[in-house]
Backbone bond lengths (Angstrom), bond angles and torsions (degrees), N, CA, C in turn:
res aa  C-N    CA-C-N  psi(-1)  N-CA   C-N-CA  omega(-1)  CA-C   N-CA-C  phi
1 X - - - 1.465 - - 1.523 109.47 -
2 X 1.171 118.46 129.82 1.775 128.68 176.85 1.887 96.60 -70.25
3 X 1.542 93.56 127.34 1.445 122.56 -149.44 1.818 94.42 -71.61
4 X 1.922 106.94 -37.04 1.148 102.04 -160.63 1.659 105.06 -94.42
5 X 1.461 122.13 23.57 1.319 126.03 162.27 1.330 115.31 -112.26
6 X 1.203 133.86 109.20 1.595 156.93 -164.00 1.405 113.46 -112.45
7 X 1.447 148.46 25.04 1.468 143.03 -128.93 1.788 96.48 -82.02
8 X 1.512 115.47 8.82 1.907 112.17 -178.50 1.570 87.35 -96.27
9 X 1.038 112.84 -65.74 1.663 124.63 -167.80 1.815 114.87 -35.90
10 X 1.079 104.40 130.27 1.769 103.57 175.69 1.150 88.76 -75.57
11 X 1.512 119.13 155.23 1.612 142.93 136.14 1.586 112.16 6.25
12 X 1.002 144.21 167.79 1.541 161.75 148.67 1.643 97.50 -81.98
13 X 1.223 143.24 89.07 1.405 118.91 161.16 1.935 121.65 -70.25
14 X 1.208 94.45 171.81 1.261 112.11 -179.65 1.991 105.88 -44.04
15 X 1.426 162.91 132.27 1.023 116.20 178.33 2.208 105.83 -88.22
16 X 1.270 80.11 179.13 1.565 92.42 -163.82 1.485 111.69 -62.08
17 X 1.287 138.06 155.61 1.564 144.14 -173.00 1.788 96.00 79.51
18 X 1.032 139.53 -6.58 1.680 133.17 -170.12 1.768 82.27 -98.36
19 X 1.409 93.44 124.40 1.496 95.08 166.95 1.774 114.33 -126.99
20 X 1.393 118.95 16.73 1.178 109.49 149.99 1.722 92.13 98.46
21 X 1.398 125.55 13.60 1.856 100.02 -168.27 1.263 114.55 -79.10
22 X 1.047 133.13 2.86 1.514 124.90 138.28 0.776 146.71 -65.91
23 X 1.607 123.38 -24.50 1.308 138.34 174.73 1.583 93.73 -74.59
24 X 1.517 108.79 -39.64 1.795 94.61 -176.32 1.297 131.68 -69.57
25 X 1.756 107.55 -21.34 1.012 118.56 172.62 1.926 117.10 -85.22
26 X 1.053 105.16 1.98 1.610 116.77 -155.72 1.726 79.15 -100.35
27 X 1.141 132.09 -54.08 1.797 148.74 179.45 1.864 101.83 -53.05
28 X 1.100 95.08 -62.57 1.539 100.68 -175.76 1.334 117.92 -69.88
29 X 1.349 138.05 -12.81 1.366 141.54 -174.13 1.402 83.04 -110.99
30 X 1.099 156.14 -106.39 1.437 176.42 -175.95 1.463 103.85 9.43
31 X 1.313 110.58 129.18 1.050 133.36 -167.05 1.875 115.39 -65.72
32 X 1.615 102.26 -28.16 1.077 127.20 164.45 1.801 132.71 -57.43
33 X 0.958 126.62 143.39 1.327 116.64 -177.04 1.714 109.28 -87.76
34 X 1.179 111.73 161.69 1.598 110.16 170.45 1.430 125.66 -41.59
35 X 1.512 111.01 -46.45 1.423 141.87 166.90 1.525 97.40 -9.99
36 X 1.990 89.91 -71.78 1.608 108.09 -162.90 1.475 127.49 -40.40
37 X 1.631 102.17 -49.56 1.253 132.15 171.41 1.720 119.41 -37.11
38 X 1.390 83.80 -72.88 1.409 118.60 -173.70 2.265 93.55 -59.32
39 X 1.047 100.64 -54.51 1.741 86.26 167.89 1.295 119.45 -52.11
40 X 1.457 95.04 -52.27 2.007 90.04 -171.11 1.206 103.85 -80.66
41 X 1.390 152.77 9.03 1.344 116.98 113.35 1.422 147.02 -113.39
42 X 1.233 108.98 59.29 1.017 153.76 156.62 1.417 109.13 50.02
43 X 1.660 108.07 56.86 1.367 127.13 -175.88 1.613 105.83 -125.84
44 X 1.343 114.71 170.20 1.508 125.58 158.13 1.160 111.41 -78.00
45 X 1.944 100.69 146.54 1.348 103.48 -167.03 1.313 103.14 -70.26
46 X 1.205 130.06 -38.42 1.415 133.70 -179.53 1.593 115.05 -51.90
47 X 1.320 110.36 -8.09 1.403 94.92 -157.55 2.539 78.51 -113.54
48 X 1.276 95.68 -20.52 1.516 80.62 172.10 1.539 110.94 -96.33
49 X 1.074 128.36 -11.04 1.298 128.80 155.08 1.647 118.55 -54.02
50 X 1.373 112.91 -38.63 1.465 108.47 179.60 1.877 108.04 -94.27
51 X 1.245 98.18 5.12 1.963 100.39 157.29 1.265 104.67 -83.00
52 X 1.458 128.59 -59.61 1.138 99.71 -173.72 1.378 142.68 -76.34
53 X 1.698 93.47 6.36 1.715 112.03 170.86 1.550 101.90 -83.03
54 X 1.531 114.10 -2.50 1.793 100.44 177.68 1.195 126.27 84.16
55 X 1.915 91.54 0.29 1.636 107.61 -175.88 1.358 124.20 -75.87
56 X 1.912 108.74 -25.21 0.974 127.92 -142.94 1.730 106.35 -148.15
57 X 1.331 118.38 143.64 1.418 107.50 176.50 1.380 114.99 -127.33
58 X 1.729 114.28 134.84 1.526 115.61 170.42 1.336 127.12 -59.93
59 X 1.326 122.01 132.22 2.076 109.16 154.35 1.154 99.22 -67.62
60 X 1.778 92.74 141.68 1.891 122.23 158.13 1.752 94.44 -25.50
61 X 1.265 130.80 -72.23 1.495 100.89 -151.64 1.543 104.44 -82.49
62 X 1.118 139.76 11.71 1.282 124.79 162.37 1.200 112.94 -89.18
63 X 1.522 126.40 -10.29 1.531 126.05 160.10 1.356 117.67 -85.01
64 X 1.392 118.93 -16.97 1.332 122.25 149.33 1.394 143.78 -44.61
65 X 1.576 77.39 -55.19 1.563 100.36 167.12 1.453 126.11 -51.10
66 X 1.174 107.13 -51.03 1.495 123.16 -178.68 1.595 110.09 -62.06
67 X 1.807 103.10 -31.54 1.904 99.14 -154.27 2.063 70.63 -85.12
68 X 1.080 126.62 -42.78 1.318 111.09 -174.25 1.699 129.07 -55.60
69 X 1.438 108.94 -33.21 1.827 111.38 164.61 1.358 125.33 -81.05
70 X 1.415 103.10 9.18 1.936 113.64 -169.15 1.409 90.08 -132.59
71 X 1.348 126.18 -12.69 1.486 112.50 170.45 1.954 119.28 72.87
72 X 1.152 96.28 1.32 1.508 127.62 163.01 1.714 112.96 -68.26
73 X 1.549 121.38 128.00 1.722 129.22 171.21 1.635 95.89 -61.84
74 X 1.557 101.77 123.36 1.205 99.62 163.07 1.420 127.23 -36.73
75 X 1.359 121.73 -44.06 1.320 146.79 -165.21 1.353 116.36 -62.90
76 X 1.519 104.30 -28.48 1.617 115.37 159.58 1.415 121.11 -65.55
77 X 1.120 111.93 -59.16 1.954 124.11 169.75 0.978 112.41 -42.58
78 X 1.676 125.11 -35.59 1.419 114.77 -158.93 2.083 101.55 -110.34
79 X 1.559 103.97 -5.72 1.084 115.65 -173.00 2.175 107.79 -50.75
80 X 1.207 132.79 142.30 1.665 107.32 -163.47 1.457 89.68 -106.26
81 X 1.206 128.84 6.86 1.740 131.76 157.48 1.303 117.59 -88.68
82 X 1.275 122.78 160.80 1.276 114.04 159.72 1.538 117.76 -95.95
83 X 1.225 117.22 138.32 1.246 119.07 158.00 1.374 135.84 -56.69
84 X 1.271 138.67 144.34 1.123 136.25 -152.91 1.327 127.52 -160.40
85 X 1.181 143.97 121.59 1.572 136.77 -141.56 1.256 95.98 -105.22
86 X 1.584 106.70 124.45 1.750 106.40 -177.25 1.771 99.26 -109.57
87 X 1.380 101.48 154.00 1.528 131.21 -160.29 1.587 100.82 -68.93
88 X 1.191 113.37 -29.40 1.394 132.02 -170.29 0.919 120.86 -72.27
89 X 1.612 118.74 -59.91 1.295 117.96 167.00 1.325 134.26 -57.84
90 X 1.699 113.75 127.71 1.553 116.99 157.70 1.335 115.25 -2.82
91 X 1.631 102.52 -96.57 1.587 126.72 -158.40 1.461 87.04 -47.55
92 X 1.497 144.67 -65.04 1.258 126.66 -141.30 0.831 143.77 -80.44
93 X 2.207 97.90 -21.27 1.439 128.66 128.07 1.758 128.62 -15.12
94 X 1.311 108.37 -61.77 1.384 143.85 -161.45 1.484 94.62 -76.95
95 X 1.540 129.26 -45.10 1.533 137.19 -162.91 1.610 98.56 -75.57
96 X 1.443 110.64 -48.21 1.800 125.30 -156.28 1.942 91.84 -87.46
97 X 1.551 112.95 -21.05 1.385 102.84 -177.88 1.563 116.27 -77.87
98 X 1.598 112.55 -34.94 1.187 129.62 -172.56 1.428 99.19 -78.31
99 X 1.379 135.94 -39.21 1.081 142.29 170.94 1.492 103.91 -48.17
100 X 1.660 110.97 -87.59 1.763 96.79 -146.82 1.448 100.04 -98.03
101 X 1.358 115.66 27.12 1.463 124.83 -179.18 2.071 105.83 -101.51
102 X 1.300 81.71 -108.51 1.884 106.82 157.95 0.917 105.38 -17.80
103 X 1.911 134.62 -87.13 1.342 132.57 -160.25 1.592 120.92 -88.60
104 X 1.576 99.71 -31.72 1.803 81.87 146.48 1.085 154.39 -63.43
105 X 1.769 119.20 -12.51 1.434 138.35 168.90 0.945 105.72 -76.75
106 X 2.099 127.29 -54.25 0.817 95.30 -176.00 1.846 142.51 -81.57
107 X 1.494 92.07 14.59 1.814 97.69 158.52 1.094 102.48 -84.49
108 X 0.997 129.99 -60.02 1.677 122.11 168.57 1.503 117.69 -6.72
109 X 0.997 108.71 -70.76 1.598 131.86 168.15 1.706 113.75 -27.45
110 X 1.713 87.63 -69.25 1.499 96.52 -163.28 1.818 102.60 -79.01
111 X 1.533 134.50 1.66 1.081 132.73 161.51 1.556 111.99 -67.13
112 X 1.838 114.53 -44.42 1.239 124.28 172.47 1.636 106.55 -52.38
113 X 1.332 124.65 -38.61 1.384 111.50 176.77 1.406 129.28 -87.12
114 X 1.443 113.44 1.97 1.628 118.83 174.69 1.380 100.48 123.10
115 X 1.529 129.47 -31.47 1.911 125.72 -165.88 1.674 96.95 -29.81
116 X 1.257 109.46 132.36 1.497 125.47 168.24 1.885 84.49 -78.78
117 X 0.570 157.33 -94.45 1.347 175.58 129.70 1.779 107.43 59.08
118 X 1.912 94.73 -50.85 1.508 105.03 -177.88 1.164 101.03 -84.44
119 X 1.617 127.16 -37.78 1.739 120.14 -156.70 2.084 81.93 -73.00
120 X 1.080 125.07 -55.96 1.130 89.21 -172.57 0.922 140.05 -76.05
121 X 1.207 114.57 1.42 1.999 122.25 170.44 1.763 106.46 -73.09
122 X 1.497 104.19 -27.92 1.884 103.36 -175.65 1.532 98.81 -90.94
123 X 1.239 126.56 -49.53 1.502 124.03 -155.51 1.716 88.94 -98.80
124 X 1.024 99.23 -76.81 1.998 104.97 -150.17 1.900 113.67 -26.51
125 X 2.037 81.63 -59.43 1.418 77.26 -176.18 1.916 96.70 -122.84
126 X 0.975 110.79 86.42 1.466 128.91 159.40 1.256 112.28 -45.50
127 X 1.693 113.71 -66.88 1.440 107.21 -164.33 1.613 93.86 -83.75
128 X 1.091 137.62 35.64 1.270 110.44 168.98 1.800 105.48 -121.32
129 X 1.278 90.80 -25.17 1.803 105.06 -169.61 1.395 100.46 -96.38
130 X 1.149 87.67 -73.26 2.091 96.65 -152.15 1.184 108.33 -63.23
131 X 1.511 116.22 -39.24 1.989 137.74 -163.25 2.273 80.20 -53.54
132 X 1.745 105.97 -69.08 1.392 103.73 -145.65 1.958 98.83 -60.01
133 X 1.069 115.10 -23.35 2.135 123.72 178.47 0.648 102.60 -63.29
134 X 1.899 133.43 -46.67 1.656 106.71 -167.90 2.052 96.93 -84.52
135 X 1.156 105.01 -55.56 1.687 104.52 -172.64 1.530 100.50 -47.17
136 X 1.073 124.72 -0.07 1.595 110.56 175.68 1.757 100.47 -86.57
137 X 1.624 101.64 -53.85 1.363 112.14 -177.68 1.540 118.92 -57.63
138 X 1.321 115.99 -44.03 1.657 120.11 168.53 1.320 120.94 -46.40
139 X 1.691 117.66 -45.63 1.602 134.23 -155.73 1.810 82.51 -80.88
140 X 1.565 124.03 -44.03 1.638 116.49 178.00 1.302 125.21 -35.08
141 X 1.482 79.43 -62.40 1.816 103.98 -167.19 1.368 116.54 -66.50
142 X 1.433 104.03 -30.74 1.718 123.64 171.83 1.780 113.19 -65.11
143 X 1.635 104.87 -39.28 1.569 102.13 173.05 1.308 84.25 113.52
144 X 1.259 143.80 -25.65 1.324 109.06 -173.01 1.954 110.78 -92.41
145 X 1.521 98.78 165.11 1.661 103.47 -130.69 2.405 87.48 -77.42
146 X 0.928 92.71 144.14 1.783 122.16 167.36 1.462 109.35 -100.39
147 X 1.463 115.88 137.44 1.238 106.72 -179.75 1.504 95.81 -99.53
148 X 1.221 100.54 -175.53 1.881 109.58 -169.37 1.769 93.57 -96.27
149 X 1.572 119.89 -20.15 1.629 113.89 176.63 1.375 100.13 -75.91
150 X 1.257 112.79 -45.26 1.498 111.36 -173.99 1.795 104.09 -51.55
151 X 0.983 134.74 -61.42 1.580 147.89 -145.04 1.953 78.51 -72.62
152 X 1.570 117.92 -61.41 1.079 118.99 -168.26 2.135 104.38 -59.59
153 X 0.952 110.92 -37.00 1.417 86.69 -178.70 1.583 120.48 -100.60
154 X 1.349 118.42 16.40 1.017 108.74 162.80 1.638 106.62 -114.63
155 X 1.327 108.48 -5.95 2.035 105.94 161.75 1.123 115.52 -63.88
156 X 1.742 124.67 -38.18 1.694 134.16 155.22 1.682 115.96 -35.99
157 X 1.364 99.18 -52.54 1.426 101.74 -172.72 2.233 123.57 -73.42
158 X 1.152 79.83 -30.19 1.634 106.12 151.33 1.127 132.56 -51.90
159 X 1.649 107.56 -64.07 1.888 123.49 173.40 1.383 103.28 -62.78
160 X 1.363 103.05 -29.22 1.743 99.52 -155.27 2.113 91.62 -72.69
161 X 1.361 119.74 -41.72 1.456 128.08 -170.44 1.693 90.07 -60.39
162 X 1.292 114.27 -69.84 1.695 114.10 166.53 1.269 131.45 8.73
163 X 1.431 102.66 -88.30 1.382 142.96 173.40 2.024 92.80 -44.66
164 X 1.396 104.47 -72.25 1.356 117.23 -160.32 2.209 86.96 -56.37
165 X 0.556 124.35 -46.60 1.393 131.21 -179.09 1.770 108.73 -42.17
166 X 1.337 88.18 -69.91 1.579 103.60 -169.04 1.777 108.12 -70.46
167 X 1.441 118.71 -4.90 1.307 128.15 172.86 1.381 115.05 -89.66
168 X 1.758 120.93 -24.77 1.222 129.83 -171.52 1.971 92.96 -88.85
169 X 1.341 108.79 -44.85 1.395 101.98 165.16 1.671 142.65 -51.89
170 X 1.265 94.39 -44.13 1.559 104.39 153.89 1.182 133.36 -57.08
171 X 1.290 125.11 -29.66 1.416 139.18 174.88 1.716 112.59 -92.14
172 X 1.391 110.82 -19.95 1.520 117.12 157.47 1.234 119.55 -64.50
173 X 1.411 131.05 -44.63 1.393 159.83 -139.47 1.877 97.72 -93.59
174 X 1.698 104.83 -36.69 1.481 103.85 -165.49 1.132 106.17 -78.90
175 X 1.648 120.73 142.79 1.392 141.62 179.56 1.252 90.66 -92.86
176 X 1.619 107.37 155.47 1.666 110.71 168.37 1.509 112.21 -112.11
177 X 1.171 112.63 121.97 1.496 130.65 -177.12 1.519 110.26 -24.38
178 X 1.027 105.74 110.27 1.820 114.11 -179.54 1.440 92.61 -91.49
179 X 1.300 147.13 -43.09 1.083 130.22 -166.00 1.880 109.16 -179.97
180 X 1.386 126.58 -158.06 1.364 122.59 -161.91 1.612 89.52 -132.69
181 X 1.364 106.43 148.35 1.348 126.56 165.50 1.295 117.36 -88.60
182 X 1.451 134.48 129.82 1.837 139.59 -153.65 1.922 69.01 -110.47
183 X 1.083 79.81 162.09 1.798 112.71 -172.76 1.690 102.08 -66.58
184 X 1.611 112.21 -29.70 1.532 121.73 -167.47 1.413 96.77 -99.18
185 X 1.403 132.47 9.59 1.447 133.23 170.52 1.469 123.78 76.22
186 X 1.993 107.74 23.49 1.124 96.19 172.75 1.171 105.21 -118.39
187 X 2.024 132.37 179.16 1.640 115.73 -149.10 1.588 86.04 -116.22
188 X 1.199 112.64 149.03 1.506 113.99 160.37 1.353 108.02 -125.84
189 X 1.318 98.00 136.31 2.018 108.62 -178.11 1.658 109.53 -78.25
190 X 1.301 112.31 160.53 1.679 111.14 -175.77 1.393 74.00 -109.78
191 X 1.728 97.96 159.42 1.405 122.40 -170.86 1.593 98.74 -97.73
């Protein structure tokens, strides 16, 4: 019998006192809607809406599930503290610099060159993008505490402008096929 099919055994639940504040904070920063969540692990939204009311508890692999489509260590989700980015440390220094430093300029940048992609990540929707990057970066530098979901779902929302950036560039960049190269290096045009 295949070891990892059990169909007598209930679920693994969450164990008791873990209330998930990363996952709440991972939902609420995240660029993603509840919807998303609630698909990738393959529950009703109603029924993960009343977890994070405390009403309700996940199985281990539906918190799996989730740390696996968000690219998040399980071990964080299920952690019953929240995580929290301290001022002190190097690395976390180094994470929040590259963040609202580095990758915010360089949208910055690509707004200076026309990206539909950047003007609306700076102008369109301000209060939704840029407003929550800098108040993340201020509340750091200020000392008061950042969670590590927070930093993680608005670095998503960042990569994601990125990505969308460097895709509008590629498609700037493409020439349209004038014709075919013959093996002896001369061009012939299609009719």
């Amino acid at each position: 019998m295949n070891k990892f099919y059990a169909p007598n055994y209930p679920p693994k639940m969450v164990r008791e006192g873990k209330y998930l504040w990363n996952l709440k904070d991972l939902i609420k920063f995240s660029p993603y809607p509840i919807w998303w969540f609630a698909d990738a692990a393959n529950i009703e939204v109603d029924l993960l809406e009343a977890v994070l009311e405390g009403e309700e508890k996940l199985t281990e692999k539906e918190v799996y599930r989730i740390a696996w489509y968000t690219n998040v260590q399980p071990s964080v989700l299920l952690r019953p503290d929240l995580i929290v980015l301290d001022k002190k440390r190097l690395k976390h220094k180094q994470m929040m610099a590259e963040l609202a430093n580095k990758k915010l300029y360089d949208i910055w940048y690509a707004e200076k060159d026309g990206s539909a992609a950047a003007i609306n990540f700076m102008r369109t929707n301000r209060a939704i993008h840029q407003a929550p990057l800098v108040n993340m970066n201020l509340a750091f530098h200020n000392g008061y505490p950042v969670s590590y979901c927070r930093y993680l779902g608005i670095k998503t929302d960042v990569e994601m402008c990125l990505r969308e950036i460097e895709r509008e560039k590629r498609e700037k960049n493409k020439s349209p096929r004038r014709g075919r190269v013959k093996s002896n290096g001369s061009q012939e045009r299609y009719n």
